[in-house]
C-alpha positions as CSV (number, residue, x, y, z in Angstrom):
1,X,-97.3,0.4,47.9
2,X,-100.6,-1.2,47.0
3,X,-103.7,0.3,47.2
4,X,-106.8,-1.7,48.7
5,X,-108.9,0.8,45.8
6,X,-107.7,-1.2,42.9
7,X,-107.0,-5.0,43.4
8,X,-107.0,-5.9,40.2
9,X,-105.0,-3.0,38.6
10,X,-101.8,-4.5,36.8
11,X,-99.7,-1.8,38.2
12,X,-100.5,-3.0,42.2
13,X,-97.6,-5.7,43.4
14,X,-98.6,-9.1,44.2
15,X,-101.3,-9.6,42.0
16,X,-102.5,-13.3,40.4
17,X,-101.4,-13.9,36.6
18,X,-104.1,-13.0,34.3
19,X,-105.7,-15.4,31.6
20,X,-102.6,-15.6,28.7
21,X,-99.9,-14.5,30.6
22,X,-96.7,-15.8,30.0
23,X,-96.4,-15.9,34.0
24,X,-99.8,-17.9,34.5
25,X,-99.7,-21.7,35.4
26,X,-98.6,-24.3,32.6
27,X,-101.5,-26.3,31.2
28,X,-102.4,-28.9,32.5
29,X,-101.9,-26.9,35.9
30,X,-99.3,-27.3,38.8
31,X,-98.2,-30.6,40.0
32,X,-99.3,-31.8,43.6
33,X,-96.6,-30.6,46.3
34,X,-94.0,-33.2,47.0
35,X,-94.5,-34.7,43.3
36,X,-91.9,-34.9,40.7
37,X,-92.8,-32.4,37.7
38,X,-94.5,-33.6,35.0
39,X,-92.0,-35.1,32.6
40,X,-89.3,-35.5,35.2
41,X,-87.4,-38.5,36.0
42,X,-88.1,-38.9,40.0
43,X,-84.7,-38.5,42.6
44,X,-81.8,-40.8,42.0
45,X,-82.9,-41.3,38.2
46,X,-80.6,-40.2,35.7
47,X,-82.3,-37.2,34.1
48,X,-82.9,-36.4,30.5
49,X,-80.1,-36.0,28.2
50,X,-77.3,-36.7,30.6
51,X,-73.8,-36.8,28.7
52,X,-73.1,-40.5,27.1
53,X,-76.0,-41.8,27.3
54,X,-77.5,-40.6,24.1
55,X,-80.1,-38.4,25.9
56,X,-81.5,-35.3,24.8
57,X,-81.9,-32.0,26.9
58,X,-84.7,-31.7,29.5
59,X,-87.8,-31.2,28.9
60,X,-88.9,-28.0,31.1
61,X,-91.8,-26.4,32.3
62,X,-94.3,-29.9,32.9
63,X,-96.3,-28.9,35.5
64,X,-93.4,-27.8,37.4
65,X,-94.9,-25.1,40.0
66,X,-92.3,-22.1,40.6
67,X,-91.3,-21.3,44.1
68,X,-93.5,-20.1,46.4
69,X,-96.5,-20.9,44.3
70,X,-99.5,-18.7,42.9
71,X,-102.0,-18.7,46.1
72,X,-105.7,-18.3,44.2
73,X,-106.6,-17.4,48.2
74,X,-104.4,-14.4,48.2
75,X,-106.3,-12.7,44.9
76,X,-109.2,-10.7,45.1
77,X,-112.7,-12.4,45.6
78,X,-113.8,-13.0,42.2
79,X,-116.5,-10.9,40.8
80,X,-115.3,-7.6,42.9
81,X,-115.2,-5.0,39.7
82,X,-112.4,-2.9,39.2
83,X,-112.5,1.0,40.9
84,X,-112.6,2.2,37.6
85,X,-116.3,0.5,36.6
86,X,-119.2,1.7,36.9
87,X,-121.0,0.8,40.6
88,X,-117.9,0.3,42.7
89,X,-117.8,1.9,45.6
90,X,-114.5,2.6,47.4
91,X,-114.3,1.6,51.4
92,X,-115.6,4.6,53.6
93,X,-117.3,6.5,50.2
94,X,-120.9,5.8,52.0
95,X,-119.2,8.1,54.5
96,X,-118.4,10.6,52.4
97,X,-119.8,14.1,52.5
98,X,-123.1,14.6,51.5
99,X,-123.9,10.3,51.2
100,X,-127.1,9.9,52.5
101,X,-126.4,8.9,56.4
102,X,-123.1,10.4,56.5
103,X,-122.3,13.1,58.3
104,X,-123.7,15.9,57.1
105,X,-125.3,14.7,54.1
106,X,-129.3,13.9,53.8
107,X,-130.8,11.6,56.8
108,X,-127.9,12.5,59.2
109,X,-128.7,13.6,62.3
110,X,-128.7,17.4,62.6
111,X,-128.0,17.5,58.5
112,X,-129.8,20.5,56.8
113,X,-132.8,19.8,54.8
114,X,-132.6,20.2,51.2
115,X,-129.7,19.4,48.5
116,X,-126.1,19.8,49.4
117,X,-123.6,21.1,47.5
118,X,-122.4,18.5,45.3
119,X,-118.5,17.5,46.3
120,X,-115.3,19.2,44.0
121,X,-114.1,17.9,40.9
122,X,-111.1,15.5,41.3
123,X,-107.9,17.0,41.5
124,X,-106.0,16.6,38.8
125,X,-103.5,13.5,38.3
126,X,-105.1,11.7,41.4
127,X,-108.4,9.6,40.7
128,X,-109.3,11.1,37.6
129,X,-105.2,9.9,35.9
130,X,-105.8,6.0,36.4
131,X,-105.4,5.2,32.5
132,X,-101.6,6.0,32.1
133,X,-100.9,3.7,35.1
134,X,-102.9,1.2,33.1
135,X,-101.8,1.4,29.6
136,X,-98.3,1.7,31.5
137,X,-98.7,-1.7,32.8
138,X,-100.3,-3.5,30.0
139,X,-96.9,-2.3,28.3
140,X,-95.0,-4.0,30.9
141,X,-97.3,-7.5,30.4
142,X,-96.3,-7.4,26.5
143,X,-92.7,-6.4,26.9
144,X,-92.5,-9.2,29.4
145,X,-94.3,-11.5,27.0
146,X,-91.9,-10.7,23.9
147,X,-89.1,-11.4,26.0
148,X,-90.0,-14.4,27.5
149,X,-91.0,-15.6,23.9
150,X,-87.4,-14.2,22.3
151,X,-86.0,-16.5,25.5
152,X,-88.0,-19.4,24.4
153,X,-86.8,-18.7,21.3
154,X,-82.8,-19.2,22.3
155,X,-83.4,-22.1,24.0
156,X,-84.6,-24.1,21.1
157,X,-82.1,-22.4,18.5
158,X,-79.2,-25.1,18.2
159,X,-77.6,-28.2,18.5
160,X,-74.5,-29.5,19.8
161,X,-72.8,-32.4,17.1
162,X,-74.5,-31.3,14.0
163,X,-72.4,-32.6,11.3
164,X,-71.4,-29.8,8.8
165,X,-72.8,-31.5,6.0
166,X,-76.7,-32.1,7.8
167,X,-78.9,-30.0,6.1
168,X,-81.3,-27.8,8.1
169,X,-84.4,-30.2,8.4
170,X,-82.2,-32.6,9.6
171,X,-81.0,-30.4,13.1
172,X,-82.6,-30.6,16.3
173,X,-85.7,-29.3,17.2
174,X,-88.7,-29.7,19.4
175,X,-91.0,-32.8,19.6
176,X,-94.8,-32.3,19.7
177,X,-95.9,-36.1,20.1
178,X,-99.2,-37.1,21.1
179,X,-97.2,-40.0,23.5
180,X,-99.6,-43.1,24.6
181,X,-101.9,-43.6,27.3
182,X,-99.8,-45.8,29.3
183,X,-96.1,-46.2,30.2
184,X,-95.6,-49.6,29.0
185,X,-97.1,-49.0,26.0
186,X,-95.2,-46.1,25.6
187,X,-92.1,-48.5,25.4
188,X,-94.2,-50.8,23.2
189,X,-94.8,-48.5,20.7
190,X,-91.3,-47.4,20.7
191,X,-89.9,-50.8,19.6
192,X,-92.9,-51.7,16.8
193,X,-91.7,-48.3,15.6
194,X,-87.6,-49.6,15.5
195,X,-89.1,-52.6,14.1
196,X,-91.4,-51.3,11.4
197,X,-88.2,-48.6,10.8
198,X,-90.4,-45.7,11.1
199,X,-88.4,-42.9,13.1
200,X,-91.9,-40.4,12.8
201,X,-93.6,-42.9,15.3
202,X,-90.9,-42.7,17.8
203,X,-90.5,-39.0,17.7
204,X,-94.4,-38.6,18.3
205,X,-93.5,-40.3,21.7
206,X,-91.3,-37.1,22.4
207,X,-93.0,-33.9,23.9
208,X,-89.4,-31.9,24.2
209,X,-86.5,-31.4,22.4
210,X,-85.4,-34.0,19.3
211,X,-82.2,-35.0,19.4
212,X,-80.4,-34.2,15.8
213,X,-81.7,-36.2,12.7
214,X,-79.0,-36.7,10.4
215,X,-78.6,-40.4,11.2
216,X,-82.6,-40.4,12.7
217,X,-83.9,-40.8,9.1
218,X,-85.9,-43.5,7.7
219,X,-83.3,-44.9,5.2
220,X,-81.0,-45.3,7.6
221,X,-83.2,-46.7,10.4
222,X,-84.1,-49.2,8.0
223,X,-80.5,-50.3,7.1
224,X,-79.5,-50.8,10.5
225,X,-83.0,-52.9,12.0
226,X,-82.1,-55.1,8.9
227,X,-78.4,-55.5,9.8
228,X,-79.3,-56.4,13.9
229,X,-82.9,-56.6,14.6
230,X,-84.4,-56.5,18.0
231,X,-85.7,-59.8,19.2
232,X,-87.3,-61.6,22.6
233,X,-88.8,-58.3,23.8
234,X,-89.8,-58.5,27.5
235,X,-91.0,-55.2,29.5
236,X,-91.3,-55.0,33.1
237,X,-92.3,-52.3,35.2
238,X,-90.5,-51.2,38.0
239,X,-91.5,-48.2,39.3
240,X,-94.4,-46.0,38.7
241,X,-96.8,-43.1,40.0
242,X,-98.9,-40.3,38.9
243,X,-96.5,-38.6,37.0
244,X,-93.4,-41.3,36.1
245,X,-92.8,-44.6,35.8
246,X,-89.7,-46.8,35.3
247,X,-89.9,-49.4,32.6
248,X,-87.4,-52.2,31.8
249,X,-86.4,-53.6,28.7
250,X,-85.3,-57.0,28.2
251,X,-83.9,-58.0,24.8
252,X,-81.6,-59.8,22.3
253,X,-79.6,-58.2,19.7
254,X,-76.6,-59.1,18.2
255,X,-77.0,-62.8,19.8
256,X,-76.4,-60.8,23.2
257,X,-79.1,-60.0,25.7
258,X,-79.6,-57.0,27.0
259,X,-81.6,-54.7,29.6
260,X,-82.6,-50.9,29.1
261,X,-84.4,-48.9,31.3
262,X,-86.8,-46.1,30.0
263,X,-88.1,-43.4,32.1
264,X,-91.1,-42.3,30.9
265,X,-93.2,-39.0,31.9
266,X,-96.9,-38.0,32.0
267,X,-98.5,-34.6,31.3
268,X,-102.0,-34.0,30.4
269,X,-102.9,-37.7,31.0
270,X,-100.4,-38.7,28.1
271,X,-97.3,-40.7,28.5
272,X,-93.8,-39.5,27.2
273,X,-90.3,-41.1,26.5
274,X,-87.5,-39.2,27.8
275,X,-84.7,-40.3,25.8
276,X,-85.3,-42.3,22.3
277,X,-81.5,-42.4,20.6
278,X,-78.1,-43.8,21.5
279,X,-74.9,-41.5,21.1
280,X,-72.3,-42.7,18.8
281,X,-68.6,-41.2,19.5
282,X,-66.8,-41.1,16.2
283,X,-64.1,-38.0,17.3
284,X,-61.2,-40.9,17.6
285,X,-61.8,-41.3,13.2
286,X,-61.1,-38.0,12.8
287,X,-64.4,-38.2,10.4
288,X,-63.7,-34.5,8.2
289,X,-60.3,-35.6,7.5
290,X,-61.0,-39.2,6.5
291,X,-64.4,-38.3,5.2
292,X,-65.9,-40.7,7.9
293,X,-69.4,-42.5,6.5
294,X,-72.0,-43.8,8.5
295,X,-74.8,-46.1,6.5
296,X,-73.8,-44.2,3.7
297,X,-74.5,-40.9,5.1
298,X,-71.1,-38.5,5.5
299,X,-70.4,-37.1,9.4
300,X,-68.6,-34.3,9.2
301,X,-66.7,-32.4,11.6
302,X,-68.4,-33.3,14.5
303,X,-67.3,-35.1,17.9
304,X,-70.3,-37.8,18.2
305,X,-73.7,-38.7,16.0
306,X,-77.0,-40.0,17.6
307,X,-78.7,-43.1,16.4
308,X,-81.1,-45.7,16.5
309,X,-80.5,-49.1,18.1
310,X,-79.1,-51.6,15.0
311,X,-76.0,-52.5,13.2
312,X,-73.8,-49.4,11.4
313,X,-71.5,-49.7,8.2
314,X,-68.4,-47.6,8.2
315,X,-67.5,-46.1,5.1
316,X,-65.6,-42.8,3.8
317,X,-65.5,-40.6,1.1
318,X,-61.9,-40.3,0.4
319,X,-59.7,-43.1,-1.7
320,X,-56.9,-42.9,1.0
321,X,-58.4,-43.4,4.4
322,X,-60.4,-47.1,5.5
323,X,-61.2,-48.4,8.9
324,X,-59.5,-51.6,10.9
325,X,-63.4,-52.5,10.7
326,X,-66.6,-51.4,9.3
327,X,-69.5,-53.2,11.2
328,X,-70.5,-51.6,14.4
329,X,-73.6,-52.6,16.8
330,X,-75.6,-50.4,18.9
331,X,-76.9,-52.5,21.4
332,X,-78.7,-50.1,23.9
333,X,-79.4,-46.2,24.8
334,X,-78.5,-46.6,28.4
335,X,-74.7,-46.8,27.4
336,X,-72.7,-45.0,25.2
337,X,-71.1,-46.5,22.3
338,X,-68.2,-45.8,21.2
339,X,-65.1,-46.7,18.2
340,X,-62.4,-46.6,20.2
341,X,-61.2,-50.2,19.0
342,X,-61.8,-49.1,15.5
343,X,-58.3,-47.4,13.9
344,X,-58.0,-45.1,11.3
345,X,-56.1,-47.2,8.4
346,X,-54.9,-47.0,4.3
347,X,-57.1,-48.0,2.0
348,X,-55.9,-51.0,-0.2
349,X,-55.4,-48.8,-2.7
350,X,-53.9,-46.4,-0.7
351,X,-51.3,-49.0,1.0
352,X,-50.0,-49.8,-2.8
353,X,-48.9,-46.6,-3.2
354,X,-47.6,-45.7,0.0
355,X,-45.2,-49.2,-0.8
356,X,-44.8,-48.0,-4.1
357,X,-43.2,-44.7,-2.8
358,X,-41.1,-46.5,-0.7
359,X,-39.8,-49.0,-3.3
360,X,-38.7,-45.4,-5.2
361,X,-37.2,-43.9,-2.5
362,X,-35.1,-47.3,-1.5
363,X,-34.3,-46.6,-5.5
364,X,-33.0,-43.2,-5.1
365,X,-30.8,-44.5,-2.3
366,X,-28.1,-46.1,-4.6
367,X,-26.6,-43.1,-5.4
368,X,-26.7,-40.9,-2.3
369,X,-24.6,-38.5,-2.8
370,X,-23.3,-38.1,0.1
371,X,-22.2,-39.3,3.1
372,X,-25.4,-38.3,5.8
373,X,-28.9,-38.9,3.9
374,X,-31.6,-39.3,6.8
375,X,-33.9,-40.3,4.1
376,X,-32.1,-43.4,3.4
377,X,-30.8,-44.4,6.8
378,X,-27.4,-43.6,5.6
379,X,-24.9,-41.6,8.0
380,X,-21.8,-42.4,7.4
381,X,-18.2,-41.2,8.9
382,X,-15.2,-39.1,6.7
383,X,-12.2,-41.5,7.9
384,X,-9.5,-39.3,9.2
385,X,-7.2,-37.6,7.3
386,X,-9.7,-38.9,3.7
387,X,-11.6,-37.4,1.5
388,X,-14.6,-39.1,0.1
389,X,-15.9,-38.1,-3.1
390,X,-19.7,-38.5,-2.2
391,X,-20.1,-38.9,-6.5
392,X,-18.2,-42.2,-5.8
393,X,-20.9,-43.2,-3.3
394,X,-23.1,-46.6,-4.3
395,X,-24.9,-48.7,-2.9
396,X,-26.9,-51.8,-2.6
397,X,-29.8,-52.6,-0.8
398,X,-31.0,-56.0,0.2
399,X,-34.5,-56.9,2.0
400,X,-36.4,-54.7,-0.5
401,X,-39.1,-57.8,-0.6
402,X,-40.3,-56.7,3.6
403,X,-41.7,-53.4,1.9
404,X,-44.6,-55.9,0.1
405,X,-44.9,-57.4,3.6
406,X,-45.0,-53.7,5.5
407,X,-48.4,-52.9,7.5
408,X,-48.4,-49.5,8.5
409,X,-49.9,-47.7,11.0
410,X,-51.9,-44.2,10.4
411,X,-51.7,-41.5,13.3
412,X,-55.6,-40.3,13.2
413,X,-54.6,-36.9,14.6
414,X,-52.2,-36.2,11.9
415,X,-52.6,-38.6,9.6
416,X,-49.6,-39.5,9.0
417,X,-48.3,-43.0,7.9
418,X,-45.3,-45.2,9.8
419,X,-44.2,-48.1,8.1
420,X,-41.8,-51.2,9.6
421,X,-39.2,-52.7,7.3
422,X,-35.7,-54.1,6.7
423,X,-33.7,-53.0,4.2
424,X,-29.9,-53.0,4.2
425,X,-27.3,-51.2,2.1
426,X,-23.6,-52.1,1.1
427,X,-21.7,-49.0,0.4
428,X,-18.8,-48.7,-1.6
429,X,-16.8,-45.2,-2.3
430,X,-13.1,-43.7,-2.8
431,X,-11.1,-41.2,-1.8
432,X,-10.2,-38.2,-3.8
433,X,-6.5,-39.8,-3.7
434,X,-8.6,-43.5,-5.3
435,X,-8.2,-45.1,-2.1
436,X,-11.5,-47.5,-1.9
437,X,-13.8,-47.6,0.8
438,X,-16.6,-49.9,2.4
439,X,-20.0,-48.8,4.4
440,X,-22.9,-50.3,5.5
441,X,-26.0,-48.3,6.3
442,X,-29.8,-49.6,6.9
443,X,-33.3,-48.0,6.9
444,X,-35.9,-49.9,8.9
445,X,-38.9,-47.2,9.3
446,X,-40.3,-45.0,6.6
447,X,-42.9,-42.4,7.4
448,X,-45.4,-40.9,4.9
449,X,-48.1,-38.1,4.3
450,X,-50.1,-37.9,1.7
451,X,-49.9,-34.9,-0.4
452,X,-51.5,-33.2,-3.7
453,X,-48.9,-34.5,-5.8
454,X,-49.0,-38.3,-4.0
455,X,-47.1,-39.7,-1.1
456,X,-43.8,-37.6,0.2
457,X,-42.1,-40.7,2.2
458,X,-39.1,-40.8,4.5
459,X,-36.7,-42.2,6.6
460,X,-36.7,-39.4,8.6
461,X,-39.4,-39.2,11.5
462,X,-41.5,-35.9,10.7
């Protein structure tokens, strides 16, 4: 229940946020009613950081009024001092007993001439126990604050996709930018900045969270503007108010033309980018196990890398494992780009051993041994009522030369290797009474993983 005594006492309900709160307006103030928030995209736009398009999270809290609004009309009248400061007065205490004109005090009619008794001391725990109401609430205001700061905290802490080798100045984190004074030259600046290669200009056009900046850096950002520059930049504006503004791109990069559209946001008279970096999907490479590279820089175990519009070398780490191709162009940030054309393949050094392998284990095929060996392709019959010796078992294979010609194909999940050839075999072998026999057998796919000690091949599917 409130109590019309003490309007400004931080244990009443309902009253205004006080100067510092963590409940108070934003700066900058709340934005007019019916407007979009400051640094949000208006209805129908696609918002900040929306999956695929390379976006980072939204920004919160621009100027955004909360629900039902603080009312400055519904405070206290400014310069009314506390009940508990010297020279307030309390409604009805010029009625109390003994106030001059009250009642029974001096000047009343029919009051007694002379001094009255002077009124009883407060009874204890009513008006003279204010202070533990106050220093109870004050206590409420800081625990309030320390959480709302620890929640501040958790949102920031994190990033979705950081590779496992980024170090930690390279994560995510929150942009402080001072922006530009103007939407289009918001965009300007963000392609001299591409063009100069400086990635520190572009993220002082972000006032929210960065996206991760692993493949953000400058030595990268420099290799790909050199491999695809941007050229025949054209902005329009196509939509804009007080607090957002829609501004197309028009532009050529690897010989194509393109069109972007940036949504930019004000707050505080300054002008914002909402999304500055593309999103890269490298999960189909399997980029741990192949030791995926991109400019030079190792992925990781991740499912997707954000980057800078430009051209991208693929590279890797490990002797075994190449790519069906290398050069990749990110054209725009309005689309996601993805590898899914791009397979997982042996290295040339790699594919000569894996037909190496296979050369030895046609080899060891001669002399089966016996009558079923799935590595070889070779599953022959006992004739009825016969014996085979499986000692006396030889044979010769023909169309060795297609392993030099075999292309095989690597399962990025697995990693494991299939290979396409021809190779025959001619079997001779006896009985265990000398009778002599004749076979045929053939092995026409080999598969392969790579192992510690080198390549375990077969012609038996895994």
């Amino acid at each position: 229940m409130s109590d019309s005594n003490r309007p400004n006492d931080p244990g009443q309900p309902n009253q205004p946020p006080s100067a510092g709160s963590p409940y108070g307006p934003p700066p900058g103030g709340y934005a007019a009613p019916g407007q979009p928030g400051y640094g949000q995209p208006s209805h129908g736009q696609p918002g900040y950081g929306q999956p695929g398009y390379g976006a980072q999270s939204p920004q919160s809290g621009y100027g955004q009024s909360p629900q039902g609004g603080y009312d400055p009309s519904s405070a206290p009248g400014f310069g009314q001092p506390p009940a508990s400061q010297p020279g307030y007065q309390a409604p009805g205490a010029q009625f109390a007993s003994g106030a001059p004109g009250a009642p029974g005090g001096p000047g009343a009619p029919g009051a007694p001439t002379g001094w009255t008794a002077p009124p009883p001391p407060p009874a204890p725990g009513k008006a003279g126990n204010k202070m533990p109401l106050i220093i109870g609430g004050a206590v409420i205001v800081v625990i309030a604050l320390v959480v709302g700061l620890m929640q501040l905290g958790n949102r920031n802490t994190g990033t979705t996709g950081m590779p496992a080798t980024a170090s930690p100045s390279a994560s995510a984190s929150t942009g402080t930018g001072v922006g530009a004074g103007s939407a289009g030259e918001t965009v300007q600046k963000y392609f001299d900045a591409l063009a100069a290669g400086d990635p520190d200009a572009i993220f002082g056009l972000v006032r929210g969270d960065l996206p991760d900046r692993t493949f953000l850096t400058r030595e990268v950002m420099a290799a790909a503007v050199q491999a695809n520059p941007i050229t025949n930049l054209k902005l329009t504006e196509l939509k804009s108010s007080n607090y957002s503004a829609e501004i197309e791109a028009e532009y050529t990069i690897n010989d194509r033309t393109q069109r972007q559209k940036f949504y930019v946001s004000a707050r505080d008279g300054r002008w914002y980018l909402t999304t500055i970096a593309a999103r890269l999907y490298v999960k189909g490479l399997s980029p741990a196990d192949t030791g995926l590279t991109v400019n030079g820089i190792q992925v990781g175990d991740v499912d997707s890398i954000e980057v800078f519009p430009g051209g991208y070398t693929l590279g890797s780490t490990s002797d075994t494992f190449g790519f069906s191709k290398t050069k990749v162009v990110v054209e725009s940030l309005g689309s996601s780009s993805d590898v899914y054309d791009i397979k997982v393949q042996l290295s040339d050094a790699a594919l000569k051993d894996f037909r190496a392998a296979t050369k030895k284990l046609v080899d060891s095929c001669k002399k089966p041994g016996a009558l079923k060996k799935p590595d070889c392709g070779i599953n022959f019959r006992q004739p009825s009522g016969v014996t085979i010796k499986a000692s006396t078992i030889a044979c010769t294979p023909s169309g060795v030369n297609s392993i030099d010609r075999m292309k095989p194909t690597l399962n990025a999940s697995d990693l494991t290797v299939r290979g396409s050839i021809s190779v025959s075999y001619r079997c001779t072998m006896k009985s265990t009474k000398g009778a002599s026999y004749r076979g045929v057998g053939g092995l026409y796919s080999v598969y392969g993983q790579k192992t510690e000690t080198g390549w375990k091949v077969s012609g038996q599917r895994p």
